[in-house]
DODOPA-571496 format. One record per residue: residue in three letters; y, x, z of N, C-alpha, C in turn. Coordinates in steps of 0.2 Angstrom, whole numbers, plus 5000, padded with zeros to 4 digits. Atoms other than C-alpha are relative to their C-alpha. Layout:
ALAYXZYXZYXZ;...
% end
This chain:
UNK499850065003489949684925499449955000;UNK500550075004488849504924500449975000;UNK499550065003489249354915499649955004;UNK500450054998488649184919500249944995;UNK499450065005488949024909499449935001;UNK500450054999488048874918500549944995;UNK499550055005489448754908500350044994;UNK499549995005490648774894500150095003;UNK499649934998491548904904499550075000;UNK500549934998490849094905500750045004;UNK499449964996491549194919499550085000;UNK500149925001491349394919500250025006;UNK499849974994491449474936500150084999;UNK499949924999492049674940500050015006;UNK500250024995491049684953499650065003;UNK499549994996491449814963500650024995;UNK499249985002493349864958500050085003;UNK500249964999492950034957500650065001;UNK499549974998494150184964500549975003;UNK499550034993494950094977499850025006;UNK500149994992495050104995499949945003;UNK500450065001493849955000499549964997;UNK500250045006492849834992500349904997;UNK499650065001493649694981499449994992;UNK500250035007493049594964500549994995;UNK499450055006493949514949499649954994;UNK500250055002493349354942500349994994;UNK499750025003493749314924499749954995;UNK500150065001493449124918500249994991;UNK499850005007493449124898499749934996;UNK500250045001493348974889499450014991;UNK500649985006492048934872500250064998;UNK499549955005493249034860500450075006;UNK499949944997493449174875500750015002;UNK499350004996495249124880499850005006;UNK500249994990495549184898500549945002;UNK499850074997495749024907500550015008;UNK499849964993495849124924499950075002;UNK500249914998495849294932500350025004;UNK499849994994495849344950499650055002;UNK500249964998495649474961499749985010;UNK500050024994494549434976499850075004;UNK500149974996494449524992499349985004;UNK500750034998492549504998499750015006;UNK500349974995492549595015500749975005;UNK499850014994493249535032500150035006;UNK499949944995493849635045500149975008;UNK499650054995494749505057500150035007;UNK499749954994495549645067500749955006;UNK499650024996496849525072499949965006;UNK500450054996495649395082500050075005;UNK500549974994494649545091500750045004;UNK499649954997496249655097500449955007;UNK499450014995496649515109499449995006;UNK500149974994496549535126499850095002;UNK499949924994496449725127500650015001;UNK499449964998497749825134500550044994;UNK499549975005499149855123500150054998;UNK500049965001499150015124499850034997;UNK500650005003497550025116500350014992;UNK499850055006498449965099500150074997;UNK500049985004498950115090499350044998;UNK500849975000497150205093499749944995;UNK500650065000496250035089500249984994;UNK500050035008496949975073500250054996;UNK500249955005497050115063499349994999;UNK500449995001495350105063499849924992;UNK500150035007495449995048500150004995;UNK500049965005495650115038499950085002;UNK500149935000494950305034500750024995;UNK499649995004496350315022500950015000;UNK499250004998498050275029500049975007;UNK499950014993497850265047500650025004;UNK499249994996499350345051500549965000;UNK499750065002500050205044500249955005;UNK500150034995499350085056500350055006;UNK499949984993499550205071500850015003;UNK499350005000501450225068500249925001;UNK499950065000501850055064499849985008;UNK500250014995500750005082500650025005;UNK499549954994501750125092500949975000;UNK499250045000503450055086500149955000;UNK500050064999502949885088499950005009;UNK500249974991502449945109500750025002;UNK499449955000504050065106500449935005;UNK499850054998505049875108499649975005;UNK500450044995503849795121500150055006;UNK500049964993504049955133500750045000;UNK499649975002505649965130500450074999;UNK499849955002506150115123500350014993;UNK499650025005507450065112500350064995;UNK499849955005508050245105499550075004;UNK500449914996506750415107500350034999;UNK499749915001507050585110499950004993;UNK500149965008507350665094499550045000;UNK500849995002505650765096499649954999;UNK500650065003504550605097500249964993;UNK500150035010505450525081500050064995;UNK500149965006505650685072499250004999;UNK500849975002503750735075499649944996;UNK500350085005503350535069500050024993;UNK499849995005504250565056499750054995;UNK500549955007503350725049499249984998;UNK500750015000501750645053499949974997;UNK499950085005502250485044500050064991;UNK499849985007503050595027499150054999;UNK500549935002501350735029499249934999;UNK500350045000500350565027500149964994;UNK499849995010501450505011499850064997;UNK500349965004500950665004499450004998;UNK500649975003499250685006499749944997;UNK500450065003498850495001500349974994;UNK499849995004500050494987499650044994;UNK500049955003499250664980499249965000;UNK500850045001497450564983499949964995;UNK500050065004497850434974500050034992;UNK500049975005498450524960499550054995;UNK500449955000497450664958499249975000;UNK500450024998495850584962499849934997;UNK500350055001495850414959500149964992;UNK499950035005496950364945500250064993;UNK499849975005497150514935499650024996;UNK500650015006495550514925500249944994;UNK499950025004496150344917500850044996;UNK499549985005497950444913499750064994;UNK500249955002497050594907499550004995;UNK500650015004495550534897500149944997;UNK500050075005495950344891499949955004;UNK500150054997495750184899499249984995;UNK500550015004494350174884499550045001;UNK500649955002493450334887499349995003;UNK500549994998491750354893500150015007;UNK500249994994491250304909499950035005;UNK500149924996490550484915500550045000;UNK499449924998492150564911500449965005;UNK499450024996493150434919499650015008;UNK500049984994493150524936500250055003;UNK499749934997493750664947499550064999;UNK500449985002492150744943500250054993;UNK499649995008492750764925500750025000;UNK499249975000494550804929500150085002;UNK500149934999493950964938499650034996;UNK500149965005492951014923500350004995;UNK499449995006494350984911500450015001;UNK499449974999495651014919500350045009;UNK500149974992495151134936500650035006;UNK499749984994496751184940500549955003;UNK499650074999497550994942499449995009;UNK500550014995495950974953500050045006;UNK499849944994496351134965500649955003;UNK499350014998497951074966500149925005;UNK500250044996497650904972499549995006;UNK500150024989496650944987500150035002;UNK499449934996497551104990500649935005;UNK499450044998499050954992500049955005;UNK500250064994497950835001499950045006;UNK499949964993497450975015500550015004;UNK499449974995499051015018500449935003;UNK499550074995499850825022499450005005;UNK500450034994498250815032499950075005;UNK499749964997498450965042500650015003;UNK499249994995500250925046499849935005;UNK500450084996499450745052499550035007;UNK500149974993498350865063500250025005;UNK499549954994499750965070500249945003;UNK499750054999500550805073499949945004;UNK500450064997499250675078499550015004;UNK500449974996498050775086499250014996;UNK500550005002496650725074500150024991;UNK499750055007496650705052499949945001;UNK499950055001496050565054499749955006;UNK499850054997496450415067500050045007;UNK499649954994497450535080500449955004;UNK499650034995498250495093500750035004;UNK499549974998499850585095500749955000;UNK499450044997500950425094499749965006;UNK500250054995500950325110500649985004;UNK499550064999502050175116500750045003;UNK499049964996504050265121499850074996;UNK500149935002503450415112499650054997;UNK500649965003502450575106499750025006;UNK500449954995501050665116500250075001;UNK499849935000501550835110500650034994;UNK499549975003502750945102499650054993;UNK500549965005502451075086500250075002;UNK500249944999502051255089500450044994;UNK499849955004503051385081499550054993;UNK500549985005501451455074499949964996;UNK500050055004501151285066500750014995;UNK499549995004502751275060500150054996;UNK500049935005502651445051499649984997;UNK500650035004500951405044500249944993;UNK500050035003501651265036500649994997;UNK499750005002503251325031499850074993;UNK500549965004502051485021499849974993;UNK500150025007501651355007500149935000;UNK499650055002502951225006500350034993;UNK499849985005503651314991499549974995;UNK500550035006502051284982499849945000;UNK500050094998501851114988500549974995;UNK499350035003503551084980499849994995;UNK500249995006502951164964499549954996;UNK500650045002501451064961500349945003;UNK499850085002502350874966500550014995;UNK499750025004503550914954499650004992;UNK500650005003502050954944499849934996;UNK500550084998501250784948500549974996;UNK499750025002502750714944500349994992;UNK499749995006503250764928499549984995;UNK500650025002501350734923500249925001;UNK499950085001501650534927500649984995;UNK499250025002503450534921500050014991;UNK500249975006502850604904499549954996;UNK500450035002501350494902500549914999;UNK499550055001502650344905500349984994;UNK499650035007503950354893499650024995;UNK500250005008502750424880499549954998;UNK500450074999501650254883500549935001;UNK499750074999502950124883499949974998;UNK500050055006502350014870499449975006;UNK500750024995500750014881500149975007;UNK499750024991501749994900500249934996;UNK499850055002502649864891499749934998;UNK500450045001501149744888499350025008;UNK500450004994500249804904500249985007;UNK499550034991500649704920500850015001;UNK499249995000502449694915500349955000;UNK499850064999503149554922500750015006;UNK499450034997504849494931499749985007;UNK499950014993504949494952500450015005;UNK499449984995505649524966499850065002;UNK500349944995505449664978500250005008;UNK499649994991505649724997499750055002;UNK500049924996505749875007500549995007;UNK499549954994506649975020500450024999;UNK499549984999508350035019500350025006;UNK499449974993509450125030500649964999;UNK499450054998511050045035500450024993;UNK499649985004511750155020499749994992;UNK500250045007510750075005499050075000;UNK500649975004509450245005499450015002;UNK500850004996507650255005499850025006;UNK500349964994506950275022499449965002;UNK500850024999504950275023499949995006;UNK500350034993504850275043500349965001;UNK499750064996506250155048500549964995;UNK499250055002507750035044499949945000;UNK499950044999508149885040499749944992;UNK500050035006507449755026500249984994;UNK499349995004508049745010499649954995;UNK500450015007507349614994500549974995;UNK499450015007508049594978499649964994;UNK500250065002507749474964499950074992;UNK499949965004507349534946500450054996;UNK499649975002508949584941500450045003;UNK499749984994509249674956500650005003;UNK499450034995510349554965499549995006;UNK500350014991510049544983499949945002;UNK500450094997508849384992500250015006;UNK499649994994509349465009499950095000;UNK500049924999509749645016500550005008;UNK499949974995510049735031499749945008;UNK500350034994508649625041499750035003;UNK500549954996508049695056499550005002;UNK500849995001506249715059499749945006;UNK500250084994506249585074499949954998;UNK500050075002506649445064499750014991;UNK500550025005505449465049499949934997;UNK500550075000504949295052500549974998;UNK499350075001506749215048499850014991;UNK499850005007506549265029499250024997;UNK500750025004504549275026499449975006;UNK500750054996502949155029499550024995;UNK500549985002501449195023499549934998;UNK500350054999500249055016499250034999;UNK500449975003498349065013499549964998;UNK500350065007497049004997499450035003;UNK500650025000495248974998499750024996;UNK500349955005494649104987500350075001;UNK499649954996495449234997499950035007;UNK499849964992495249345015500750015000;UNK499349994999496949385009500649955000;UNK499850075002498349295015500550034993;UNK499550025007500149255002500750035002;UNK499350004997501649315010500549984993;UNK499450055002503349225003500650035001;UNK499250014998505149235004500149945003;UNK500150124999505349075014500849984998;UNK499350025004507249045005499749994994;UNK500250005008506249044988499649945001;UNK500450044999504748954993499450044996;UNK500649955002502849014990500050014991;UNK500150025008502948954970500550084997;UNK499349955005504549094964500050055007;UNK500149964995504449174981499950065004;UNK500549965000503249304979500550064996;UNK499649954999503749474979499650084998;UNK500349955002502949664975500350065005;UNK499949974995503149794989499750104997;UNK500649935001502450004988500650044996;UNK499549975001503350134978500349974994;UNK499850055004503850024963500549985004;UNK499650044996504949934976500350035001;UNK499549944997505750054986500350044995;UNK499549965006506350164970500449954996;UNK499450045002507050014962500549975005;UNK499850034991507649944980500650015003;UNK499649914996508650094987500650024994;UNK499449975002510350144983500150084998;UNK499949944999509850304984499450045003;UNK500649974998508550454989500450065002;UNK499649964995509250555000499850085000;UNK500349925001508350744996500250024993;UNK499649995008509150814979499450004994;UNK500249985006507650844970499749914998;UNK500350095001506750644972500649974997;UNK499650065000508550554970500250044990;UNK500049995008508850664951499549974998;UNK500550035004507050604946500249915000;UNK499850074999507750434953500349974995;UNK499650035005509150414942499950004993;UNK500349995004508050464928499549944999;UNK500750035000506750334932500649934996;UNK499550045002508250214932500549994993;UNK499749995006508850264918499649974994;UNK500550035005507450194908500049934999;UNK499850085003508050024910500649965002;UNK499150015001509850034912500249995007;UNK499950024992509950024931499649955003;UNK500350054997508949884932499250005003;UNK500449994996507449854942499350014994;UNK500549995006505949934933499449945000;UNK500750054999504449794929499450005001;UNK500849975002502949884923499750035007;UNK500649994995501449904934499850065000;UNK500249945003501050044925500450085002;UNK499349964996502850144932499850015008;UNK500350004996501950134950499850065000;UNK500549925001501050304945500750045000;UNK499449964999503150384942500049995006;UNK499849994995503750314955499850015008;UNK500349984995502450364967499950075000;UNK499649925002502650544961500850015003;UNK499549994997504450524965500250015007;UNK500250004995503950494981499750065003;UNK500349904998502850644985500450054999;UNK499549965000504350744980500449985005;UNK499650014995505250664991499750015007;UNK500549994993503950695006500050065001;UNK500049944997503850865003500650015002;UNK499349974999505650885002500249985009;UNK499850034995505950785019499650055006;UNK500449984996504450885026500350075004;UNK499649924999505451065024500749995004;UNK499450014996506950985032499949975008;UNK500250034992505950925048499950085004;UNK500449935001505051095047500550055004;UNK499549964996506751175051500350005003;UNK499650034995507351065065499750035004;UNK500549994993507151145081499749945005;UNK500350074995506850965090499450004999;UNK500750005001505250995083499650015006;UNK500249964997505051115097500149985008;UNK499650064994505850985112499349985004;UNK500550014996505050955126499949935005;UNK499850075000505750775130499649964996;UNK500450035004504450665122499949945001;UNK500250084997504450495130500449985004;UNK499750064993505450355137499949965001;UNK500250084997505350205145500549945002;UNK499550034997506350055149500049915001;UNK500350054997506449855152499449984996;UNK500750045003504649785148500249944995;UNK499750075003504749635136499349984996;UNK500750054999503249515130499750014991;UNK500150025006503549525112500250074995;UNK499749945005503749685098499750004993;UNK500150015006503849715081500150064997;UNK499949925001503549885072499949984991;UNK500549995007503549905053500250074996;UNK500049935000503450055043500049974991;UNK500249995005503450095024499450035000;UNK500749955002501650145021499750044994;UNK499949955008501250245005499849934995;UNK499850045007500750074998500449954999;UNK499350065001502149975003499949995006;UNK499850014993502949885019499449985003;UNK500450024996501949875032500249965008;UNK499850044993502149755048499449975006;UNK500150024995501549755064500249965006;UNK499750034997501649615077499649985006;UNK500350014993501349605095500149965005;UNK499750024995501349495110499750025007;UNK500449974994500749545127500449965007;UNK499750034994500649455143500350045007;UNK500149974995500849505161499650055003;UNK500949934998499149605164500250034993;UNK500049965003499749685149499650004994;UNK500649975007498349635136500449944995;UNK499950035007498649565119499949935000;UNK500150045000498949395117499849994992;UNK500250035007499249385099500250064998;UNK499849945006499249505083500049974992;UNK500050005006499849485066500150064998;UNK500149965003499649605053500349994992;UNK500050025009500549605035500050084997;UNK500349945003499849745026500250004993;UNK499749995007500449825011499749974993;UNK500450065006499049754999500149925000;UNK499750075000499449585007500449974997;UNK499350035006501149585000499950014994;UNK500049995007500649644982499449965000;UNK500650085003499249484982500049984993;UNK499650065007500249374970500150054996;UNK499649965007501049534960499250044997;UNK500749995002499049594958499749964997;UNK500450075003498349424954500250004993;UNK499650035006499849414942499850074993;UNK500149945007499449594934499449994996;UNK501050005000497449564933500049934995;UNK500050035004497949404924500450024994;UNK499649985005499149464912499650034995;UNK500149955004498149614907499549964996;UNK500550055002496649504904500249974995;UNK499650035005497749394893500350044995;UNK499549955004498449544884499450014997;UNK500649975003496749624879499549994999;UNK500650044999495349534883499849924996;UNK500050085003495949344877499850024992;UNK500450015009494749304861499750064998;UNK500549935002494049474859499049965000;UNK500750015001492149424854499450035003;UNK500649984994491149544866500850065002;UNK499949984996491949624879499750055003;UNK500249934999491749814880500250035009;UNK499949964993491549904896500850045001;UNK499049974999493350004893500549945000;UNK499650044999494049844891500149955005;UNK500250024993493549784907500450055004;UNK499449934996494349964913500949975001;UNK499250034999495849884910500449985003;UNK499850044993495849764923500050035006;UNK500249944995495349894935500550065000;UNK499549945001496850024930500649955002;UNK499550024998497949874934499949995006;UNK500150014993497249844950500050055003;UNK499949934996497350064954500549994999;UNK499349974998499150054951500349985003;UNK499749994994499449974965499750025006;UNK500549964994498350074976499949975002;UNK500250034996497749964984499450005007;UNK500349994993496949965004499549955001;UNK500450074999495649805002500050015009;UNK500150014993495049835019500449985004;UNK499250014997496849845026500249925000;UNK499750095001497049655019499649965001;UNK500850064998495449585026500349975005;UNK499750064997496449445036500149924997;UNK499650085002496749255036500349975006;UNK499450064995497649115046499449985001;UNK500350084998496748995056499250024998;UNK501049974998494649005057499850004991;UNK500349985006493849055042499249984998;UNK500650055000492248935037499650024995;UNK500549985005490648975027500049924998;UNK500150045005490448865013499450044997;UNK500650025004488748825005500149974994;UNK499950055006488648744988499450034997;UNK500750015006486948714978500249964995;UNK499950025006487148694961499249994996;UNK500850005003485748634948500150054993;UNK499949955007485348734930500549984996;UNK499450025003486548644923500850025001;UNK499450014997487948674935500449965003;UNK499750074997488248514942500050025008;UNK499750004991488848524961499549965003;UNK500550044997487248444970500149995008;UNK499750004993487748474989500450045002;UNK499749964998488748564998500249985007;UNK499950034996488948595016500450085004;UNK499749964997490148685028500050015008;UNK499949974992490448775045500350045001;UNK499649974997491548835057500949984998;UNK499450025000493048745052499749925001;UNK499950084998493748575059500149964995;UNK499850045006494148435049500949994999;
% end
């Protein structure tokens, strides 16, 4: 934490945002009497993956942009390949290449779910948002609670293990490539990981009951912590139910009426635009029917559990309608519900994973098509933190003209901004000193939506260093810029 207080104002930084994946800040502007004025979450690292990826060889694409993240690369890698899928054309795959996606996609929700949880955010469920600093960590979950702490990397090994069988690597494999997979799964693999899917099962409904438990017995708390009214958007099947690798788009408004539904993944672009702010690497995506103001939307497991008509494996869709049940069918609010319904989720991975597990296509030796070439493809995927979209153009040689990128963090921008100012306003406004746990606070709304920084280090159009010298006062004395036009 620093303060500063060159004027009236005093701003308070959280500087780094600690148990994330990246590095991000949070800025929060208090006036004399320590009303919070403002409170934002800045992104402070820049990747601009989408500039350098042009002119290679398309092909390159799912290998190459994974690497923007250690964390959720199968994310990217997937996505890639079914945006190339369309550009080479390969309109429907063998059922071994989609299935083997498919396990490699759900053995990827697993082990980045089970991280998240275990790992990152279950010291604040476990010990307090207030407690002591030393304990808040993983560190301290294994000496208080050792066999929470097995069990979370027992559950991480194994999704990342089936990402090996899968991908060729854990982490940033190569087993998807454009019309297709490279290889098939091994009988032996297949048993291996058919050996301790029971216990897998055990320990998500474990996980699960553990979040689901901390919720409803925290309501008064969920209910003053990042719980605000939005929209949402995901994936759907043609049939209304969850489906994390593919289908068709779906957003809904707060009272879960539909803004659109059953849009295809090509045309993205007819129902969201993106803008982007000056305080920001990241950009705004929008509803473009709403407009950037009301627009704004929340994506990851929140969305898709309120989203979905349905959850297609018996043990996730019971915990579903329980989830739902807590607010009458309606779309849940709370920021804090993030941590069940990503538990719902991981139930639902394993469940999907034992049903791949037992298809023979697994074992298919058909693994790649090909068909007319075309210029332009679109791939998106649900990622473990929500929709992700990849977008390709490609000339005649074949190399990359253009890349857009909307990343799961990108879409939860404005619903982050929104939580990190609420909570701030909740706990912090007029408080007379400002405790280290009270600062946690803004930081436990910013882990519930898992968020990827790195992943969202994008902007539009050139991105220009700004200069500014101030005096001890604070008065603005020069300023001067580069790399943008007038």
């Amino acid at each position: 934490m620093s303060t500063a207080s060159p004027t009236a104002t005093k701003r308070v930084v959280i500087e780094p945002v600690t148990r994330v994946e990246g590095h991000g800040k949070v800025s929060i502007l208090l006036d004399e009497a320590n009303h919070v004025t403002q409170a934002r979450l800045h992104i402070v690292e820049f990747r601009g993956f989408e500039r350098y990826v042009q002119g290679r060889p398309y092909w390159e694409m799912p290998v190459l942009v994974q690497r923007l993240c250690g964390i959720c690369p199968v994310s990217h890698h997937l996505a890639a390949a079914k945006a190339l899928d369309v550009i080479v054309g390969a309109d429907q795959l063998p059922p071994t290449a989609e299935k083997m996606r498919r396990l490699m996609h759900y053995g990827q929700m697993f082990q980045s779910h089970a991280l998240h949880f275990f790992h990152l955010c279950s010291p604040d469920l476990l010990f307090g948002f207030d407690a002591d600093p030393a304990l808040r960590n993983v560190l301290a979950v294994a000496d208080r609670y050792p066999e929470l702490a097995v069990q979370g990397v027992m559950m991480r090994k194994y999704g990342q293990e089936i990402i090996k069988a899968t991908a060729g690597k854990k982490v940033h494999g190569t087993g998807a490539i454009p019309g297709g997979i490279n290889k098939n799964l091994s009988i032996e693999e297949r048993d291996g990981f058919l050996k301790d899917l029971a216990q897998m099962t055990e320990w998500a409904k474990g996980a699960l009951k553990i979040a689901r438990d901390y919720t409803e017995a925290n309501l008064e708390l969920a209910g003053r912590f990042g719980n605000f009214d939005s929209n949402f958007l995901t994936l759907v099947r043609e049939d209304g139910a969850m489906d994390l690798y593919d289908g068709q788009l779906r957003a809904i408004d707060a009272a879960g009426e539909p803004i659109f539904d059953q849009v295809d993944d090509q045309r993205y672009r007819d129902v969201l635009l993106e803008e982007v702010k000056d305080w920001s690497y990241m950009k705004f995506p929008f509803i473009k029917s709403i407009g950037a103001e009301k627009g704004w939307y929340r994506v990851g497991p929140l969305a898709r559990v309120n989203a979905c008509d349905r959850i297609d494996t018996p043990l996730a869709e019971a915990e579903r309608q329980t989830f739902k049940a807590l607010t009458g069918g309606k779309p849940n609010p709370m920021s804090l519900a993030y941590h069940w319904a990503r538990m719902i989720e991981l139930l639902h991975a394993v469940e999907k994973i034992g049903e791949l597990l037992h298809d023979p296509d697994l074992q298919g030796a058909d693994r790649v098509t090909r068909g007319d070439r075309r210029e332009e493809g679109v791939g998106i995927i649900e990622a473990p933190r929500g929709t992700l979209i990849h977008h390709y153009k490609v000339n005649a040689d074949d190399q990359v003209t253009m890349c857009n990128l909307i990343v799961s963090t990108t879409h939860n921008n404005t619903g982050m901004n929104r939580a990190v100012t609420d909570v701030a306003r909740e706990f912090i406004d007029g408080v007379p000193e400002i405790s280290e746990g009270l600062l946690n606070h803004i930081e436990v709304a910013v882990r519930a939506y898992d968020p990827c920084l790195s992943c969202a280090t994008h902007a539009v159009g050139q991105m220009p260093l700004v200069v500014k010298l101030y005096d001890a006062a604070g008065a603005l004395l020069d300023e001067r810029v580069k790399g943008c036009e007038a």
